[in-house]
N, C-alpha and C positions, 0 to 999 in steps of 0.2 A: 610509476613504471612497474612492467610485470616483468621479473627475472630470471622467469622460467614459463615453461610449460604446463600444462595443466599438472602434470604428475607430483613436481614438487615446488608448486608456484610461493612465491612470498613476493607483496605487492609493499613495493616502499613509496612513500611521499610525503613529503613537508605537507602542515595546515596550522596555522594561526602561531607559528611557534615550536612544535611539534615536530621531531622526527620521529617517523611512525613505520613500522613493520608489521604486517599483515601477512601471517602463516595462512592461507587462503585454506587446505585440506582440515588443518584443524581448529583454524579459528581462531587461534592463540592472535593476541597483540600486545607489539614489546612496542615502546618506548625509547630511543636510543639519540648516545650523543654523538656528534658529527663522526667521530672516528670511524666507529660500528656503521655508521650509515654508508660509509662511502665503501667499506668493506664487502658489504652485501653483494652490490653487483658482481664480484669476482668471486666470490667464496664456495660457492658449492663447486663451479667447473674449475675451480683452479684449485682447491686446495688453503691450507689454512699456511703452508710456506711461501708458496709462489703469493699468496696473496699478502702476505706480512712484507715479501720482496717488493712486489708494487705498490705499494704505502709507506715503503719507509725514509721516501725524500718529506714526507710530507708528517708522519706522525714517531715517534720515537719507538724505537723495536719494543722495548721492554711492557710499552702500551698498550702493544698492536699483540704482541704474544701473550699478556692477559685477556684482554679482550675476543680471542680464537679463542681463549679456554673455557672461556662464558657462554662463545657459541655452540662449541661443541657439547657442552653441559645441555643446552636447549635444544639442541639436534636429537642427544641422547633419550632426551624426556618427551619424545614427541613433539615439539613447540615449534619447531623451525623443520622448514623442507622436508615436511609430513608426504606422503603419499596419500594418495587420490586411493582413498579406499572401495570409494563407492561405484564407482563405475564397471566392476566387475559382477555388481550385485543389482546393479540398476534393473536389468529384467524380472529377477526373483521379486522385486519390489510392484514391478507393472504385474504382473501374473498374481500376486497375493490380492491385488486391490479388490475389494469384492464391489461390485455395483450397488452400492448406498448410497442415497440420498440424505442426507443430513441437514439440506439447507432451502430454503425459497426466496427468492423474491418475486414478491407478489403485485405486480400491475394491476394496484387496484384504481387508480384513474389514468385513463392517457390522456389526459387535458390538464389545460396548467393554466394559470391565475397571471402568469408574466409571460414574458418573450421575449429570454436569454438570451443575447446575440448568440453564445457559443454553443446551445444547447443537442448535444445529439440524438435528443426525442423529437424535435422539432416542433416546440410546444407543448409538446405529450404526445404528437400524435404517433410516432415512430411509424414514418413510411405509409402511416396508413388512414386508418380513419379514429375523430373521437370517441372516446367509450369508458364507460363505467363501470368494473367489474361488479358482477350480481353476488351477493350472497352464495346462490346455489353455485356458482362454478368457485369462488371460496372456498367453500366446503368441499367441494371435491379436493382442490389442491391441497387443503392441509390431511384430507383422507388416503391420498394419494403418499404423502411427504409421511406419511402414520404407516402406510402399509409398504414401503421402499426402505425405510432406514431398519430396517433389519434387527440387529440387537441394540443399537445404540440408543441411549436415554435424551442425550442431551441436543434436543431440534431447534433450526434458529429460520425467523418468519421474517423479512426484512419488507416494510410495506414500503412501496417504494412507486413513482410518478412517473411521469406528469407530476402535479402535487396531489399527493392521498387523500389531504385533511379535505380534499372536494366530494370525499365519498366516505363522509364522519360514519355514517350510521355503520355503514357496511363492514367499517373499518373495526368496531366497537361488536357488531355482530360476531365478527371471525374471531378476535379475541375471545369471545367467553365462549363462543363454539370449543375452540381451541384448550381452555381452561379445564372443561368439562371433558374433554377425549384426553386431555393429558393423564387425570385422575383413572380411567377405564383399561389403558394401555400403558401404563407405568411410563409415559414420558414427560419428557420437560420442555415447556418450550419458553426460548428466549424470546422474544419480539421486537424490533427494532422501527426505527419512523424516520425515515429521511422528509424533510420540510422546509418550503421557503418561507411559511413564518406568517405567511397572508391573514390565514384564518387563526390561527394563536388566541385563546380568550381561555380566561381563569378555567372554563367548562376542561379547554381543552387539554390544559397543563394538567389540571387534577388526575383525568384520565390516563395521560402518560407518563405522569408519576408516578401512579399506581402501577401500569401495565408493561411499559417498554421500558428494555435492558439498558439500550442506550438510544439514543436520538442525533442526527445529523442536522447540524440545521445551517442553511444555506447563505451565505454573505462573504461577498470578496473583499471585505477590507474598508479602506478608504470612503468616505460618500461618493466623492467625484469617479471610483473607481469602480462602488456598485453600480451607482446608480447607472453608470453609460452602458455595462453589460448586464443588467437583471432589472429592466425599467418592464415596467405594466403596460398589457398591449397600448395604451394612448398615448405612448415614448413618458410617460411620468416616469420618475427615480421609486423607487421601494425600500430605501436605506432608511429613512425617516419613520416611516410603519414600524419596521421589522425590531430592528435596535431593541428600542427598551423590552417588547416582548421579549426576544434572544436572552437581556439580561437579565430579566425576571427570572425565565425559564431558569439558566445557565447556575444561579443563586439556588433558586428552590431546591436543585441537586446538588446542594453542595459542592457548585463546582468539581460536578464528576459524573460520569457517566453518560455525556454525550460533547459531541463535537462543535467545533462553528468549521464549515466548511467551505473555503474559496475556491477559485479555480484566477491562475494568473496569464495573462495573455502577452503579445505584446505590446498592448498598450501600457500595459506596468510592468514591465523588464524589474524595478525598481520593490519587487512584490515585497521584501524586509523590511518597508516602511508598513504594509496594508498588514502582515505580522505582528508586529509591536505597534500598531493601532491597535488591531484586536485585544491583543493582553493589556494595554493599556487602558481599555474599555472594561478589565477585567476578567475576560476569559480566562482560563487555564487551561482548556483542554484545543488544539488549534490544529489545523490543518487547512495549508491552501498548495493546491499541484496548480501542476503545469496544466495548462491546456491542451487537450489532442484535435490536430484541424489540419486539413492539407493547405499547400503555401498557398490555393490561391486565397484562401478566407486570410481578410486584412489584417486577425487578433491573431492567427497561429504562429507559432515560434517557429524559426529555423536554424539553421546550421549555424550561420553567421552570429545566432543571438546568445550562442553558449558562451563568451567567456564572460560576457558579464551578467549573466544568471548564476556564473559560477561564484562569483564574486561577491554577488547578493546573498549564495549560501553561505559564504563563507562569513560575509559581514554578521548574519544571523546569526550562525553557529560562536563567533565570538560574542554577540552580545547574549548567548543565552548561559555559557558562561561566566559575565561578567552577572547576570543576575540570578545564580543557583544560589537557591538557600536562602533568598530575599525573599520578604513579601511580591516581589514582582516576578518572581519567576513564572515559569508558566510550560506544558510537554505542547509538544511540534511535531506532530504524526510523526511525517519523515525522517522525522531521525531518531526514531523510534528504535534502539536496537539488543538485542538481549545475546551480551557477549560471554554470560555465563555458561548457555548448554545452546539456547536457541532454541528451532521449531524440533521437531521428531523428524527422521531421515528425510522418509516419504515424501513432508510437508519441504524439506528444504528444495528436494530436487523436482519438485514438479506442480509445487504455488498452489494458488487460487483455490483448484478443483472444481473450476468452472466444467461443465459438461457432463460431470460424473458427480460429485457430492454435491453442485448446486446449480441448482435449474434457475430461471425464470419464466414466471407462469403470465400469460395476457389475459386483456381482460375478458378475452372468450374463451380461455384455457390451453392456449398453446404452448407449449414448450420447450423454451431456447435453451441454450447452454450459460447466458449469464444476459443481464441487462440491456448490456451492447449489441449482444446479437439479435438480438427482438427486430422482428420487421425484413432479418435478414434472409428470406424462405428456403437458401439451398441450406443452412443451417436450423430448420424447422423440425424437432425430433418426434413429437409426438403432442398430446392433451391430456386434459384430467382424463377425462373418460376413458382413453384406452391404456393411457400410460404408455413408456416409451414403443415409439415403433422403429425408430432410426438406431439400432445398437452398433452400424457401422461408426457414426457420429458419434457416441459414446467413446466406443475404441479409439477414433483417433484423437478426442481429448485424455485420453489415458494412457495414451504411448507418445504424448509430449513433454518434454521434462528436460531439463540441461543437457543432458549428453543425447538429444535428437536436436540441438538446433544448432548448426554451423559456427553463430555468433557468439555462444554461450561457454563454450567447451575451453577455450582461454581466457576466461574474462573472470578476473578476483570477486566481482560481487554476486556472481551466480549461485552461492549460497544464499545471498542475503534477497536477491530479487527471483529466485523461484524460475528464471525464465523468461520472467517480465508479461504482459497481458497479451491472449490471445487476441483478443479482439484489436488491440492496437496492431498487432504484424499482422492480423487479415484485412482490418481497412489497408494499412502503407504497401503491403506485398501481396495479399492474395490468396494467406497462408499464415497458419496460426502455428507452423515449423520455425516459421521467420521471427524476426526481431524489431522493432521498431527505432532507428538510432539514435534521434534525437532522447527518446525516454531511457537507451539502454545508457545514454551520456550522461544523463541528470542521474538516474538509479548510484552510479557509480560515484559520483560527486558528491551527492545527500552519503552515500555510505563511508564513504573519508571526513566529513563532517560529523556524523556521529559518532565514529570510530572517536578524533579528536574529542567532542564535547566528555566522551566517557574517559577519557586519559586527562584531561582540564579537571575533570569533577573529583577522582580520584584521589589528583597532587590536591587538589583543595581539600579534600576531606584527610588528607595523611598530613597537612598543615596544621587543621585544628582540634587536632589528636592532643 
């Protein structure tokens, strides 16, 4: 429950055990036992008397008036019913932003080796037709992403499908193109590979061990659960292939530096089995989301399917708990969360930076504001060759951020989800102001879960102190 306003919100809820307090303005998270919990609700509008008066059939005074003194000690230090600092400043922040480019993903094949049920390229084709990005319009996009990012060193090239590894050479050409402009122009670039794993051979691991930062590589889980959504256009499974490649790979980096990544539907509601599959496979590094699909596609999640997806995180978030510090452990994108400082202002109140610090480029050189919107033309900003023509389009991914979307402005996790993806509230509403609610309900859920799992890790680690 949220017990205020955005101004001085503190979001409390039970998980796995846990009474938890979430200072939402600064982040702070206490810990507390039943007393202090029930406290909360009354305590800032009513005072630390009237509220010790309405507790005291049920807790003993002398408990209840240490316990005010704790809070107010917390109040005092910033930690509790913080003010909302930022939203007085939120313009100065859109205004400073300068138009840098920092990021690509590079379509460099729209054609794909399987045929996703859930996939929103549509094979690779995204809306349109097959194709293989050239070399020459490569080159421009990384000349482009060279002459946009302004003063910044550090540029990230994400190659990205259809599946890529269907245009090796090209893929291998932009890389040392790339290597070579980095040393001329003082930059650096990252390079990353999203893959479903098809073509994977010793040639190609070598290469991306050498070359990319990290690697995404694509599998839902379960056999029975890949294989019914990422089978090869002749409805065969692709679990069988992919696997020990995956594990090869996933090994040769020392388990680090690239993902295995699902997507869960609802045909597996149940997706904390296809989880601790994975890691029991040996993964460590793991990530499977939700699916995004309107209700009539048969695999999309709906309203009705939230409490027991919640309860699925919940199941996870306890067993990933019970295995910290084991050989069996294993990080869980989602619950990914860094309760020390977090992102920089900027980055908390207005996410992604899809439109403005990252493009995605096609394979004829057009340029979207991220992935999802490929294919989508009233969102079509520009090409390599002229570089952006659409600056209204820019703007309006740059004047979107938590305090422009309706949904956002009371909601505890809007620090932590940025706002949540544009592309999701333009497919659901039409408009990338909007919010998407099934995603803005799970965001919020995964964030109570890690909140948890970092208060679980904590007592364990002050246990074996």
């Amino acid at each position: 429950m949220n017990n205020q306003k955005g101004e001085h919100m503190v979001h409390q809820y039970k998980n796995n055990g846990y009474n938890i307090l979430l200072d939402v303005n600064s982040g702070s998270v206490h810990v507390v036992d039943e007393m202090v919990y029930d406290m909360i609700p009354y305590y800032k509008e009513k005072g630390p008397e009237e509220t010790i008066r309405l507790l005291s059939d049920r807790y003993p005074e002398s408990e209840l008036k240490e316990a005010a003194a704790d809070l107010e000690e917390l109040i005092e230090a910033g930690k509790l019913y913080t003010e909302d600092i930022y939203e007085d400043y939120i313009q100065d922040i859109v205004a400073a932003k300068k138009p840098v480019v920092k990021a690509l993903c590079l379509h460099i094949a729209h054609d794909c080796n399987l045929a996703c049920r859930y996939c929103f390229a549509e094979e690779g084709e995204y809306h349109g037709r097959r194709a293989l990005m050239s070399y020459e319009v490569g080159k421009k996009a990384l000349d482009f992403l060279i002459a946009n990012s302004g003063s910044r060193r550090n540029l990230e090239v994400d190659f990205f499908g259809g599946e890529p590894l269907l245009n090796l050479q090209v893929l291998k050409d932009l890389v040392a193109y790339g290597r070579e402009q980095e040393k001329i122009h003082n930059k650096n670039f990252r390079f990353t590979l999203t893959t479903n794993g098809v073509l994977l051979n010793d040639e190609v691991q070598e290469f991306v061990n050498r070359e990319m930062a990290n690697v995404v590589l694509s599998i839902d889980g379960r056999k029975e659960i890949h294989d019914y959504m990422r089978p090869f256009r002749n409805g065969k499974g692709s679990y069988d292939l992919i696997l020990p490649k995956f594990q090869k790979l996933a090994d040769s980096r020392n388990q680090e530096k690239y993902y295995v990544r699902g997507t869960f539907t609802r045909n597996n509601k149940d997706f904390s089995k296809d989880v601790l599959h994975l890691a029991d496979l040996g993964f460590k590094q793991i990530s499977v989301e939700p699916v995004v699909g309107t209700e009539e596609e048969e695999y999309a999640l709906r309203a009705e399917d939230l409490p027991e997806i919640f309860a699925e995180y919940d199941r996870l978030a306890a067993e990933m708990v019970r295995r910290y510090k084991t050989d069996q452990d294993f990080t869980f994108f989602h619950f990914m969360l860094d309760l020390t400082g977090g992102p920089c202002v900027a980055k908390r109140l207005s996410g992604c930076g899809s439109g403005t610090e990252y493009l995605a480029v096609t394979p004829w050189g057009d340029l979207y504001p991220c992935h999802q919107f490929v294919g989508e033309e009233k969102y079509l900003m520009g090409n390599v060759d002229e570089g952006i023509k659409r600056t209204d389009i820019r703007e309006e991914f740059k004047n979107s951020h938590v305090y422009s979307k309706e949904k956002c402005r009371n909601c505890f996790a809007r620090f932590y989800c940025s706002g949540g993806c544009a592309a999701n509230a333009y497919k659901f509403h039409g408009a990338i102001n909007e919010a998407y609610d099934i995603s803005c309900e799970l965001e919020r859920k995964r964030v109570e879960c890690a909140i948890m799992i970092k208060a679980a890790e904590a007592e364990k680690d002050e246990v074996s102190l």
